[in-house]
N, C-alpha and C positions, 0 to 999 in steps of 0.2 A: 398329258401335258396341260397344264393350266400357266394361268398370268398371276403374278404378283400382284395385291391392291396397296391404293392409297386411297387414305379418307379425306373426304373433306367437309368439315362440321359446318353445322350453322351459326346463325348471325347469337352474338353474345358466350357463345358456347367456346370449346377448345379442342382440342384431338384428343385432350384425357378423356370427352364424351363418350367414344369409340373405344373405351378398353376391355366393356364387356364384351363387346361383338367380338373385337380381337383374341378375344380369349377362347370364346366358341371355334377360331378358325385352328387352333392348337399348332400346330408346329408349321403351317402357310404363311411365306414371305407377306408381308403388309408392312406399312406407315402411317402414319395420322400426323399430317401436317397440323401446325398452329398457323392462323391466318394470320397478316397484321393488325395489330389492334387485339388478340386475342391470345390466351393462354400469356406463354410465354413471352408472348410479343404486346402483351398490352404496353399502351402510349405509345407506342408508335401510329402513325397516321393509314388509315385504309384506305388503299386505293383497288382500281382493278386492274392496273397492270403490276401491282404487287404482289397481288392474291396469287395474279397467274405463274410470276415467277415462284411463290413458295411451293402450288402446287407440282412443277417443273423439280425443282428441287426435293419433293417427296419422293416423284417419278426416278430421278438419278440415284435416289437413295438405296432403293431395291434394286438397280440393275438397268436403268433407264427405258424400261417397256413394263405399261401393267394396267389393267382394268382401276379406273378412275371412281371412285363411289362419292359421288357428291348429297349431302340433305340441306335443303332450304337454301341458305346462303348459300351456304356450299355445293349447293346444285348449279346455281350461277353461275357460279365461279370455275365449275368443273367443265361446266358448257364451251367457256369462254377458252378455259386454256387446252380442250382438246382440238379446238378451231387451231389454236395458235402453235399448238405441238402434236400432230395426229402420229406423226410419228414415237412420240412417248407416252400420248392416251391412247392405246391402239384396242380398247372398249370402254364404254361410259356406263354408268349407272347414275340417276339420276331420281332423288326420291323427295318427294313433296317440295316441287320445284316447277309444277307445270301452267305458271301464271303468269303473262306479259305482264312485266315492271310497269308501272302506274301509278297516277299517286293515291288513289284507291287503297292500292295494297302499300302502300309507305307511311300512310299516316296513320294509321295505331305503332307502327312505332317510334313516329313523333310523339306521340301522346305519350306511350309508357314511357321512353328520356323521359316526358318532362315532370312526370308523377314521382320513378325514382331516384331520378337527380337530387330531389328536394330530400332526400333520406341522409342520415350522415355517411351511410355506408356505400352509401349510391346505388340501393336498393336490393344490395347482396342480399342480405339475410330473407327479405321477404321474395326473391327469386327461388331462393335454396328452396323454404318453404313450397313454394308452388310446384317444382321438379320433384320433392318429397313426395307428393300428392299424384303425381300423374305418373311417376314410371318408378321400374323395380329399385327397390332400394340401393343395389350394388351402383346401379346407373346413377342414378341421384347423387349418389355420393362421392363418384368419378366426377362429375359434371361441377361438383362447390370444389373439390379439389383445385381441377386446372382455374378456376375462378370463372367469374359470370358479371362480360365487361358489358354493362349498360351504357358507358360511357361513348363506345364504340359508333354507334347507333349514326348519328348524324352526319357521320363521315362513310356510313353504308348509306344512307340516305342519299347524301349527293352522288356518291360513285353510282348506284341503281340508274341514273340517269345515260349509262353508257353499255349498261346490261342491253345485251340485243340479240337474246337465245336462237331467232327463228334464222335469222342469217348466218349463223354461227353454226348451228345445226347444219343448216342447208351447206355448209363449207366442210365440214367432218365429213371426212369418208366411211370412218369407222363403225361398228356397231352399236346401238344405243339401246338401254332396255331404260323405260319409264317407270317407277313404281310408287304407285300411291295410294294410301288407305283410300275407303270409300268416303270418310269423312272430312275430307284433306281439302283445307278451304281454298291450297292451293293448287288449285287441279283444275281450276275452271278454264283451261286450256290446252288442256293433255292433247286434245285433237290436232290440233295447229302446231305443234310441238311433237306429236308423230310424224303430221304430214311433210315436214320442213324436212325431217330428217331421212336420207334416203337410204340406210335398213336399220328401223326403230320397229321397237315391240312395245308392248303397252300391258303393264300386271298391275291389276287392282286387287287390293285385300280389302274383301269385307269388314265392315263395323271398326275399319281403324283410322287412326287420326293423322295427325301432321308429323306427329314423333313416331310413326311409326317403324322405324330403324331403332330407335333409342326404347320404346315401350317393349317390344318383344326382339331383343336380340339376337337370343338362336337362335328360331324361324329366317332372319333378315342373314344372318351370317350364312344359312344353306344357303340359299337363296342366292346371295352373291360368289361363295365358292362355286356353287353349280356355273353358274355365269361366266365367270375363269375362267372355267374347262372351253367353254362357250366361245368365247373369244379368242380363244386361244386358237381353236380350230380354223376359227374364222381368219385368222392374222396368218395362218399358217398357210393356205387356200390363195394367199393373194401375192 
């Protein structure tokens, strides 16, 4: 017995990001939500109680029960609506995401708005560019697909101000696995982010980075199939 997954991408990205992993999972129920503001939903305005309703409605998609896989934004956001639906996130996964909101961590991407804004393209072509260089070309090429909304940015900026993982956690009953390369800038608080959550596991993969869902796909997709079965048992038990 395992659990269906839904994804949920990070900040600028789309759930086309997620198609090589889903392709690794082969014939395993999944979804990949589009957040507001992204993929299919750019111009519209991001909030987080919108995020949480799309991710809610990824959940209803499959069956309305499934292991949650959030990266980056999409870890937040994943945080946030297993608080608010533990009965439809009934496990989390949660990958380079383990940073108390700050503005520390918000203003590079203040800076990068303001660098690619001034582009005509709003700094698509030289983002594609950048994702060309850092992950497998199938993935790169998913990711300019669904589109790459810079624009986004400042209305994830303000919303971050209502991000509040550790109380959020501490409110989830359900199982949570943490996973973060060991290079993952956003990790400086993996600790606090176990401790909140009352049955969190914590997997570090060596020598990897922030992308590391998106850089090595099929390792990340066992990984989270194993996990299903995981949860599954776990859900089943209570």
């Amino acid at each position: 017995m395992s659990l269906p997954l839904v994804f949920v991408h990070g900040i600028r990205l789309s759930g086309a990001s997620w198609s090589v992993v889903r392709e690794q999972l082969g014939e395993h129920p999944s979804a990949a939500v589009d957040l507001p503001g992204h993929g299919a939903r750019r111009g519209e305005r991001f909030t987080l109680a919108a995020a949480i309703d799309a991710v809610a409605e990824g959940v209803d998609e499959v069956g309305g029960r499934a292991l949650v896989v959030g990266h980056s934004l999409g870890g937040y956001v994943s945080i946030a609506a297993a608080a608010r639906h533990p009965e439809r996130a009934v496990g989390l996964v949660v990958a380079g995401a383990s940073s108390l909101p700050s503005r520390r961590m918000t203003t590079p991407f203040t800076l990068i708005h303001r660098v690619l804004s001034r582009q005509s393209d709003g700094g698509e072509r030289a983002s594609g560019r950048i994702f060309d260089a850092m992950l497998p070309p199938q993935v790169a090429t998913a990711i300019k697909r669904g589109g790459i909304a810079t624009e986004v940015i400042p209305d994830v900026v303000r919303a971050s101000d209502r991000f509040d993982p550790l109380t959020n956690l501490a409110a989830y009953p359900g199982p949570l696995w943490l996973i973060n390369g060991s290079r993952d800038h956003f990790r400086a608080d993996e600790r606090q982010f176990l401790a909140a959550s009352t049955n969190g596991r914590l997997l570090v993969t060596p020598r990897a980075g922030h992308y590391l869902p998106l850089a090595h796909p099929a390792e990340f997709a066992r990984s989270v199939l194993d996990i299903s079965y995981a949860a599954a048992g776990h859900a089943s038990t209570e």
